[in-house]
N, C-alpha and C positions, 0 to 999 in steps of 0.2 A: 419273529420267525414263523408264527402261527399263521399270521396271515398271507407269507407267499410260499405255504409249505404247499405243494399236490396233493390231495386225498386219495391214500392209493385204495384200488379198487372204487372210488367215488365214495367209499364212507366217510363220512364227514363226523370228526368226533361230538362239538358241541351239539349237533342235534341228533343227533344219536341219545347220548346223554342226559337231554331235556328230556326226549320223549321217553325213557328208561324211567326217570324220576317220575313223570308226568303217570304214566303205567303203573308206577308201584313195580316194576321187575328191574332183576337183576340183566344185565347186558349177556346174550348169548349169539356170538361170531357166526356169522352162516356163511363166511368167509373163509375162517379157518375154523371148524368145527374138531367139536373131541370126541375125534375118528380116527383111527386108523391109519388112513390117509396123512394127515396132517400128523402121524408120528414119526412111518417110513415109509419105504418106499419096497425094499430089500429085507433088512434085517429086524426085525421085530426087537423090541426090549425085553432082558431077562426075563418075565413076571407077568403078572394079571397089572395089567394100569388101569387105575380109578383117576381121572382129573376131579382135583378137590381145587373148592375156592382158597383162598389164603384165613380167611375165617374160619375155615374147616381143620387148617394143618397148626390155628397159632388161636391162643384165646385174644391177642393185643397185635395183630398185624401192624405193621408198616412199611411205606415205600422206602425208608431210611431210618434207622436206628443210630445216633449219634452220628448225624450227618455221611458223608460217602465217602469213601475207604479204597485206596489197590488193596488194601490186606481184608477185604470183604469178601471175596470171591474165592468160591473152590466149584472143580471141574464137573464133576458129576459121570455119568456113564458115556456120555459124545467124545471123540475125539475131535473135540474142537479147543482144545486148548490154546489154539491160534486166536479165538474169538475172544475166550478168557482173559488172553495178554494181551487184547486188544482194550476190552472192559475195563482191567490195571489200569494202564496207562490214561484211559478215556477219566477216571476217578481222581486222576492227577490234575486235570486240568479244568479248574473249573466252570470257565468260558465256551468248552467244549459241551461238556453233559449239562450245561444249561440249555443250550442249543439241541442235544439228543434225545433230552427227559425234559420237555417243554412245559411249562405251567406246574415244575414238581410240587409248587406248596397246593395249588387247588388239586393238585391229583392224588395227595397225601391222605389216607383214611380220616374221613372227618367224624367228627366227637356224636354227632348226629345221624344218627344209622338210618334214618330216613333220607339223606342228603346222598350215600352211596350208593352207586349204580355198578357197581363192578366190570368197568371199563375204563381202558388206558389207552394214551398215545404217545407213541415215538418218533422223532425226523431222524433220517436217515438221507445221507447225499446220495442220488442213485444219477451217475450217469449226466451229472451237471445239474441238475435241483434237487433240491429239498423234497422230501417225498415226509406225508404223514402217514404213517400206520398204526392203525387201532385193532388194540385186541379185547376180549375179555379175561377176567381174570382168573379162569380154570387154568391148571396148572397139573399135567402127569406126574402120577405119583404110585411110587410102589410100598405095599406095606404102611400107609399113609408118609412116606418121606420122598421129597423132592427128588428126582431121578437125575434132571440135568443140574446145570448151573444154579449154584444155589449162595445165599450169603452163610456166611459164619454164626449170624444171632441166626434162631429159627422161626423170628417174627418178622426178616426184614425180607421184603421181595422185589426191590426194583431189576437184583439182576436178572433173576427168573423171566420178570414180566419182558425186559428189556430182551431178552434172549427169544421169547418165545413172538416177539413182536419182529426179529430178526428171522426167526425162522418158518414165517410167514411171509417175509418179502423173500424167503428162498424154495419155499413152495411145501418143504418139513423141515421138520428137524435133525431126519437122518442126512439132508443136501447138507448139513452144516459137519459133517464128518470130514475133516480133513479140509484143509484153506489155508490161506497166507496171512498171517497178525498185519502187514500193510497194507492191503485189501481191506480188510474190515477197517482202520483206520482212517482210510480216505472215506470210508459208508460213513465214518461217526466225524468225519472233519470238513470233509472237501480238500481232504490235504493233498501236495503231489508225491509221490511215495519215490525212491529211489531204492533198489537193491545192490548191497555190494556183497561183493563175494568176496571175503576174509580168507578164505583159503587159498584161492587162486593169489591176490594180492601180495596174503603173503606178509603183512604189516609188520608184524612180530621180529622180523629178520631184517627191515632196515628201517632205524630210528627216526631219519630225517621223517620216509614216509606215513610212520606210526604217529610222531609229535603233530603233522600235519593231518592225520585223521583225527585225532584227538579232540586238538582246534576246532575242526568242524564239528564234530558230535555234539563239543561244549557251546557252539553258536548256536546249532540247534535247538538243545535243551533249554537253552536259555531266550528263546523266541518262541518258547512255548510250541517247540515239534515234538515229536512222539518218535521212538527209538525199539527196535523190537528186534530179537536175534533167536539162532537157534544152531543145533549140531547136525549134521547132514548123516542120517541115516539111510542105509540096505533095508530091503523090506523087514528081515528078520530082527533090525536092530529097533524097531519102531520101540521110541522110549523105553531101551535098554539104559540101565544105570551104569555110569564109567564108575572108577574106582575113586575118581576125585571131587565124586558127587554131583555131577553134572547128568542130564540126561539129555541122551539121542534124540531123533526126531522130532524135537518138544520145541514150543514156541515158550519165551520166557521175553518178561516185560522190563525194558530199562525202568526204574524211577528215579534213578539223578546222577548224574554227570558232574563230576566236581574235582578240582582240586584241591586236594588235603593237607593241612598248614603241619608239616612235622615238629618235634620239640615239645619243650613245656615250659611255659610262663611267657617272661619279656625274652627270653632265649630263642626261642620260638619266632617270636614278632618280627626282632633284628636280623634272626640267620635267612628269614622267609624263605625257606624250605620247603617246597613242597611238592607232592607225587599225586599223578593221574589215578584216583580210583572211578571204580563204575558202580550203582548199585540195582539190584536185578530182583525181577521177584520171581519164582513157579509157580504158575497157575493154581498146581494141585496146593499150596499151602502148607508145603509141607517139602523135603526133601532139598536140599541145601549144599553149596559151594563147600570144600574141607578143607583147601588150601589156601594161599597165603591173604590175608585180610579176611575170611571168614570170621562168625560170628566171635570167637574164643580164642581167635592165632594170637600167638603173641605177637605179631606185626602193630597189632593194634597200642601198645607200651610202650612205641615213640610219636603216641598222640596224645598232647596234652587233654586232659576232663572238661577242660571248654568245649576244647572242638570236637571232643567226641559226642558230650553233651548236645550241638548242633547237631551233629549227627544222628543224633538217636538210636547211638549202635544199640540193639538189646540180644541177649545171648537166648537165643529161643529157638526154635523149630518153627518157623512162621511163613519158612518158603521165600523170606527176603533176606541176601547178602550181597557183603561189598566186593570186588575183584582188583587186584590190580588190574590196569586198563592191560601192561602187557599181556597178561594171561586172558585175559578173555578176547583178544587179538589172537593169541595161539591155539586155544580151545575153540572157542564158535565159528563156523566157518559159513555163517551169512546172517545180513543185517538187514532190515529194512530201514529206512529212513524216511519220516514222513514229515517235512519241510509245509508249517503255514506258513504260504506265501504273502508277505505283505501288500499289497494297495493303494493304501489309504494315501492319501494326498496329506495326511493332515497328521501325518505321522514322523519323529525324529532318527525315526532307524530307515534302516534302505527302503527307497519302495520300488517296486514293480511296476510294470505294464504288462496288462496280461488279453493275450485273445483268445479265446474258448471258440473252437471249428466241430463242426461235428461235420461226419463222412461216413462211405458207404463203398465196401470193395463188391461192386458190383460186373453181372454180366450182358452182354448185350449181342444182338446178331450183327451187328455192323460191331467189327473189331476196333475200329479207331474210337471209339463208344464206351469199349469195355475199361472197366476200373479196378482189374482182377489179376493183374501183370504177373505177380508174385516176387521175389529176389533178383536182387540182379544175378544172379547163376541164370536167369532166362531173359537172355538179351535179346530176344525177337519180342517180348509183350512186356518188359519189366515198366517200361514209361508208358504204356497205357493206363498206371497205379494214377491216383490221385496226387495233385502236384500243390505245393503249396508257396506260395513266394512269401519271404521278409526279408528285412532291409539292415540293416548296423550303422549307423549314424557316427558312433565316437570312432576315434583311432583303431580302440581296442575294446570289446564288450562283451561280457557275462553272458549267456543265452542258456534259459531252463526249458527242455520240451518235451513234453509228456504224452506219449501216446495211450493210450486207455481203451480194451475193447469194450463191449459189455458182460457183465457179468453172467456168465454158464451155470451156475450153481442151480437155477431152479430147472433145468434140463435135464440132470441128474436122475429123476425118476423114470424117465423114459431114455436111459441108455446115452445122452448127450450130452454131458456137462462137462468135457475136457475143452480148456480155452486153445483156441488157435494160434500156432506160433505164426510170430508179429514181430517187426522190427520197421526202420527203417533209413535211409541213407538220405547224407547234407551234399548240396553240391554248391560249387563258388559259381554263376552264370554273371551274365553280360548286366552291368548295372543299366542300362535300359531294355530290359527283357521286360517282357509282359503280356509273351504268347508262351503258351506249351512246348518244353525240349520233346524234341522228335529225334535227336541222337544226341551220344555222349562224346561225341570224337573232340570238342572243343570244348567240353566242362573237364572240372575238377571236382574229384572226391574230398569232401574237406572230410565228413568224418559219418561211417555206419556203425548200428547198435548191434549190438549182439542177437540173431531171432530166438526168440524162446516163447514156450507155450504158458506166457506168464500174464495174466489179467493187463499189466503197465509195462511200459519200455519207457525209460528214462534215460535224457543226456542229459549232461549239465558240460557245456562247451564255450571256450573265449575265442570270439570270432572276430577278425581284424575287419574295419572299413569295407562295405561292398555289400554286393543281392545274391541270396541265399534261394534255394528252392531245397523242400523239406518231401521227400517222396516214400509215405507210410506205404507197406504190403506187407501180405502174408509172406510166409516163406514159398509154399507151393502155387503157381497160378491154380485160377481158375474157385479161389476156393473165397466163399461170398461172407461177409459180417459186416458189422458195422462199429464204427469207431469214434471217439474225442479228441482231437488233437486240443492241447491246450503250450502256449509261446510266452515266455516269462523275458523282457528283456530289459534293458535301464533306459530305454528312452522308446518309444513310437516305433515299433518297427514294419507296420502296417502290413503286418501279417493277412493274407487273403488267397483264400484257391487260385487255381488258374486254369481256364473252361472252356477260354477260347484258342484256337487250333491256330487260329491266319487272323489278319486285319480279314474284316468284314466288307462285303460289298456293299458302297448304298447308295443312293438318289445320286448323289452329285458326283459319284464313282467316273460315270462316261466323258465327264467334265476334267474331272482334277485327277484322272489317271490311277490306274489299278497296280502295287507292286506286281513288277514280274519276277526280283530275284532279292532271297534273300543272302546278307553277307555277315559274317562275324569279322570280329577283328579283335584281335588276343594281343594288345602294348606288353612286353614284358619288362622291358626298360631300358634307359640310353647310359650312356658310356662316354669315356671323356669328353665333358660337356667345358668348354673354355671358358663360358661368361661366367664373373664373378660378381659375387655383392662386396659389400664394403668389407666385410668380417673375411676376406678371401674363399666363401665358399659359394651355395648356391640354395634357393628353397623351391627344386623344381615342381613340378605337375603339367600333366600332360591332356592338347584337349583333341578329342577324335570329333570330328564333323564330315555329315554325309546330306547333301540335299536339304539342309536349313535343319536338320536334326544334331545337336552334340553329343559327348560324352565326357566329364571332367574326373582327373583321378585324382585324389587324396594326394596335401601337399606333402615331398617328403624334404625332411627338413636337413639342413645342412649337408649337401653330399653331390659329389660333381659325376656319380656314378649311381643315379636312383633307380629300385626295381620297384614297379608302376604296378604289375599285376593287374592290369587293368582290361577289362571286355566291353567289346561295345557290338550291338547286334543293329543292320538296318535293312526295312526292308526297301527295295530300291525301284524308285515308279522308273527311273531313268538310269537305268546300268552304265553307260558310257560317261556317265559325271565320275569326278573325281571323289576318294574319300583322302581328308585331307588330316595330318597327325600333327598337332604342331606343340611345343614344347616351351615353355616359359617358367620366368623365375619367378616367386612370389616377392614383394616388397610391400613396407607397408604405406608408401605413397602410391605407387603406378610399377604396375605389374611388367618386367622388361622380358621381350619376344628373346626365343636362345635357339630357333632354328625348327625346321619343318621337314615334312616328306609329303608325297602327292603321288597318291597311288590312282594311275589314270586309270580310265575304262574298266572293264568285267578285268573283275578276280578269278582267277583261277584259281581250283582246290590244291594248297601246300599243306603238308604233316611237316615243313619242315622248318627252322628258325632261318628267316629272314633276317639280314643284319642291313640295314638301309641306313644312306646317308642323311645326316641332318644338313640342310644346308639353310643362312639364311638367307631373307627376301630380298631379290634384285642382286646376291650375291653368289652368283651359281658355282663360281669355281671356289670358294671357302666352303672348307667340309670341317666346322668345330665339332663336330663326335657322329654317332650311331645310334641307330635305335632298332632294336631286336623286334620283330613282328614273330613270334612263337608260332602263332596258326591260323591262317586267312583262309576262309572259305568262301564262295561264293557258289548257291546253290537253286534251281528253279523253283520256286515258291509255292509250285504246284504237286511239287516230289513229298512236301510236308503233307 
């Protein structure tokens, strides 16, 4: 990781560090100095701050004290508790914070007080790579004790150091008041974060939906994603204590996901019994779940000493308890979910195909230019936004896609750090598209996000056979940022912008003719179709051809009544040619012809369903079925 981390700010740690050695001095950040600056922005901290080194605050420092811990962590004066359950959860994994706290055994206080340079590095994913940040290791302190984020022993500092190295890619420490535990997550993973809203949802209230949230949490967990929730708080309620020991506004860390084996003994084994619990930590370390599976319920007395022993229930005030999954479906009303996506080719679990786009809602003086459309509530500039096409290859296929703006936190000190509400909508287009929609009258909405002023906007969508165009905006036009699109799907979907307006004029243009009109054609599907296979039915698909260009739709199988859903866009050098539809059965020797239509000359624009005869070749007056044309346009190609 070290070697394709960015140096942020260009410090580069190893020579930093040689030459620290090389000097005889300790490491001091001209970067993020201990200033002022680099504490707020706004609010000052209660007290006189002295930044002491960790030699200063412990006679026996370290970067870990009996290796790393979620129960290591307590919050300190920041309301960043969201950073804190992000930290938890980071301590869980430990493929993760090897990747975070990079080189931890050489960055470790060494035995050799000559050897330490009092300077650390952290990766952080910012924005699609690895980013390295180096701190030193002065650390704000009031009354000589740690202010912020501190560990539990008072010689162990990686969280501090790790905090304060986070609060430097955000410009202070006060920009970390207030954030989202799956934000900070994907800084510490590259993960793709999903937020669900538990209260809207609603899970607690129908089973099927709740066993099927469950399912996935437990997939998750168990693929090594990161789980984080909280209570939706009024200003006034900002981490107010409920009466069943839960608090408001508070980010609080999943650490394990499980199903619990009820019973005791072989009794146990045979009845396998057993109930969805969740188990949760609070930041603060303190302050605890009181109802049912809590630390001391007696829920816990139809678990046999094995399994609880696995468990490692212990009856303490430590800030970690177990829940029934229902009650924590009925109480926290939003989760994030942060899904490592898998890759790896060389892996036995699912893998992905992933495409990482970056973009930009920009403005231009020429309007067909601009990139700044905003929602579709603004149907005159909304397809000016950025356009993106992918494909779906199987019948039926899983699509994960994550919009991501950049992070606003270090804008914060200068009155800017609210993120832009962002969303954006999926549309079904012409599987040979591969110029820019210039209207919607012949697309389909398959499916828009919700806009919210949230750092990510995540779908996770099962999209049938066909080409997809993905079009990210703000909510309001006109309003400028920049963005990551990232496309998760099960096979190649060849995900890529789309930039260009028309086919292009070029050299041999004058030669081989220029389109003058563009046409769609929207197959929706044929109806009593007479030709049969052996089995008495049929395995149609349908082929659209215009001017030596086709179109073929996904075969449907067994049905003398197939709906095709199928688009096909052309542009046409020669309007007066035919586009021709023709309809056949699949087999697995030699494919048998079931009838045609031949739609002559220029189209004219229809909104309305054409129902045309199929007839077939050389037999004009046999009409074996129909076929529905949804929406034929035919449009000057100059109007684009």
């Amino acid at each position: 990781m070290a070697s394709t981390a960015t140096p942020y700010k260009n410090q580069r740690y190893s020579e930093l560090k040689k030459k620290c050695q090389e000097d005889k001095k300790l490491f001091e950040n001209t970067e993020f100095p201990v200033t002022n600056a680099s504490l707020f922005y706004k609010k000052p901290p209660p007290g006189k701050v002295d930044w002491k080194r960790p030699g200063e605050i412990s006679s026996e420092p370290h970067l870990f004290v009996d290796g790393i811990s979620s129960d290591d962590l307590n919050q300190g004066l920041l309301g960043n508790c969201w950073f804190v359950a992000a930290c938890s959860c980071l301590a869980l994994k430990p493929d993760l914070w090897h990747k975070v706290i990079p080189h931890w055994k050489e960055q470790e206080w060494d035995k050799n007080a000559e050897n330490y340079a009092g300077i650390f590095h952290f990766h952080f994913w910012v924005f699609g790579e690895w980013v390295d940040v180096v701190v030193d290791d002065r650390l704000p302190t009031i009354n000589g004790e740690l202010i912020f984020c501190h560990s539990k022993a008072n010689n162990e500092f990686w969280s501090a150091l790790l905090e304060k190295a986070y609060a430097k890619l955000s410009g202070c420490y006060e920009s970390l008041d207030g954030g989202n535990t799956g934000d900070a997550v994907v800084d510490f993973s590259g993960a793709v974060a999903e937020a669900i809203n538990l209260e809207h949802e609603a899970f607690y209230k129908d089973q099927t939906k709740m066993d099927g949230l469950f399912e996935d949490l437990l997939k998750v967990w168990d693929r090594d994603g990161i789980i984080s929730c909280s209570i939706k708080a009024s200003p006034n309620e900002i981490e107010a204590r409920m009466a069943c020991g839960l608090v408001k506004g508070h980010a609080y860390s999943v650490t394990a996901v499980k199903k619990v084996r009820l019973g005791h003994g072989l009794i146990a084994y045979f009845q396998n019994e057993t109930i969805p619990l969740i188990r949760m930590r609070n930041p603060w370390g303190t302050i605890e779940w009181k109802g049912a599976w809590s630390d001391s319920s007696p829920e816990w007395e139809k678990v046999g000493s094995k399994e609880r022993s696995n468990l490692g229930i212990t009856v303490k005030d430590d800030g970690e308890f177990w829940m029934a999954f229902t009650d924590w479906c009925k109480y926290f009303t939003d989760a994030d979910i942060c899904r490592l996506i898998n890759t790896s080719l060389l892996s036995m679990d699912k893998t992905w195909q992933e495409v990482m786009l970056f973009g930009s809602w920009t403005k231009d003086a020429e309007p067909l230019n601009n990139r700044c459309g905003g929602c579709m509530n603004n149907k005159q500039t909304f397809l000016q936004n950025p356009q993106y096409l992918f494909n779906v290859s199987k019948e039926i296929d899983e699509v994960l896609i994550s919009l991501q703006q950049k992070d606003m936190k270090i804008h914060k000190r200068i009155g800017q750090g609210e993120n832009l509400t962002i969303g954006m909508a999926i549309f079904k287009v012409e599987l040979n598209r591969k110029y820019r929609l210039h209207d919607l009258i012949t697309q389909t909405v398959v499916q828009t996000s919700t806009y919210i002023n949230a750092r990510t906007v995540f779908m996770r969508v099962k999209f049938p056979k066909g080409r997809y165009i993905i079009i990210p905006s703000t909510f309001q036009p006109q309003v400028l940022g920049d963005f990551m699109l990232r496309v998760y799907s099960g096979e190649d979907s060849g995900c890529r912008e789309l930039t260009e307006h028309k086919p292009r004029t070029r050299c041999w243009t004058p030669f081989t003719g220029y389109p003058q009109v563009v046409s769609q054609v929207y197959i929706h599907g044929a109806e009593g179709l007479q030709n049969q296979d052996s089995t008495g039915g049929a395995d149609p698909y349908v082929i659209v051809s215009c001017e030596g260009g086709s179109v073929r739709s996904s075969i449907k199988a067994d049905t003398l009544d197939p709906v095709f859903d199928t688009r096909a866009i052309f542009y046409r050098k020669k309007p007066m040619k035919p586009i021709t539809v023709e309809v056949w059965n699949s087999n697995a020797v030699k494919d048998q012809f079931m009838g045609q239509v031949v739609l002559k000359g220029s189209i004219k624009d229809s909104s309305e369903a054409q129902r045309l005869s199929l007839r077939k070749r050389g037999l004009s007056d046999e009409m074996p079925g129909f076929i529905t044309l949804r929406i034929v346009t035919s449009t000057e190609l100059t109007s684009m």
